[in-house]
C-alpha positions as CSV (number, residue, x, y, z in Angstrom):
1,X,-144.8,64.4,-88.9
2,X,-145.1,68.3,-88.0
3,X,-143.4,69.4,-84.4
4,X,-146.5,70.6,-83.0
5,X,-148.6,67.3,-83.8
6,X,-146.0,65.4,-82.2
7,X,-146.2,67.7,-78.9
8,X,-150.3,67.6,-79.2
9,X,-150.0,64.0,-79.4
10,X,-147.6,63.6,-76.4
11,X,-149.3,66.2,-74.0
12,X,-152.5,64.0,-75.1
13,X,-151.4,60.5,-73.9
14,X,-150.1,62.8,-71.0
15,X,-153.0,64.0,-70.1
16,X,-154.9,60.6,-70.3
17,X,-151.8,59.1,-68.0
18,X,-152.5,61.5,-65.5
19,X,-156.4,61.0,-65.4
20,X,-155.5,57.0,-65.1
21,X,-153.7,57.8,-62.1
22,X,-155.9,60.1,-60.4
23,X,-159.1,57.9,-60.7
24,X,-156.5,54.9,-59.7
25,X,-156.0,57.5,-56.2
26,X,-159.3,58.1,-56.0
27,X,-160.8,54.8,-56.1
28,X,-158.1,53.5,-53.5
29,X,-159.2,56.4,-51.0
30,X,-162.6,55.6,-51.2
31,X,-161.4,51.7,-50.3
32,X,-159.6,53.5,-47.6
33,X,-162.5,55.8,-46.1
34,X,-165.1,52.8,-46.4
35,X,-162.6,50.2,-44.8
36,X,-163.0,53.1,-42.0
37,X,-166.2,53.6,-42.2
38,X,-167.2,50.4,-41.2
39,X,-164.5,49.9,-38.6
40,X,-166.2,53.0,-37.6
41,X,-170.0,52.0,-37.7
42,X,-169.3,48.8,-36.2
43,X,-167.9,50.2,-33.0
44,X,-170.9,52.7,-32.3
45,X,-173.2,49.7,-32.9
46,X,-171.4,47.6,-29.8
47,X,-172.1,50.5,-27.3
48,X,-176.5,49.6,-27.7
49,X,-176.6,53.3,-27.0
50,X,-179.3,55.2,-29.3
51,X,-178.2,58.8,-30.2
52,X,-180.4,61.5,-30.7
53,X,-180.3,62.9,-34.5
54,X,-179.4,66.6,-34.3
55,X,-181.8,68.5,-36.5
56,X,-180.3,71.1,-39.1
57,X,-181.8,74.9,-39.2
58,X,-183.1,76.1,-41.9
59,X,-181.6,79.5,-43.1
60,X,-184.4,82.1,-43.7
61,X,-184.5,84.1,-46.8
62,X,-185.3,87.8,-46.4
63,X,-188.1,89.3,-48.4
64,X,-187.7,91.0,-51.3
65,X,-188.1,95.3,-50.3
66,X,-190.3,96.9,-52.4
């Protein structure tokens, strides 16, 4: 086999390596965040306090000059 297929081939199954391991990271940090999201939610929902939802602003556009 030619050098250079050899290297296209290895930096291939490299590359799919590396993709297996960053969605393998990814999915265990979104276990992590909703393990703590619920830990989270739980414990505002024990106080029986209701809390006000903070409206956002809108950002105004500026006419056009002309």
């Amino acid at each position: 086999m030619l050098p250079w297929l050899d290297q296209l081939f290895d930096a291939w199954d490299e590359r799919r390596r590396q993709r297996e391991r960053e969605a393998a990271e990814r999915d265990a940090l979104e276990a992590a965040v909703q393990e703590t999201g619920e830990a989270i939610v739980d414990d505002e929902s024990d106080d029986g306090e209701d809390h006000k939802k903070t409206k956002k602003k809108k950002k105004k556009k500026h006419a056009p000059k002309g």
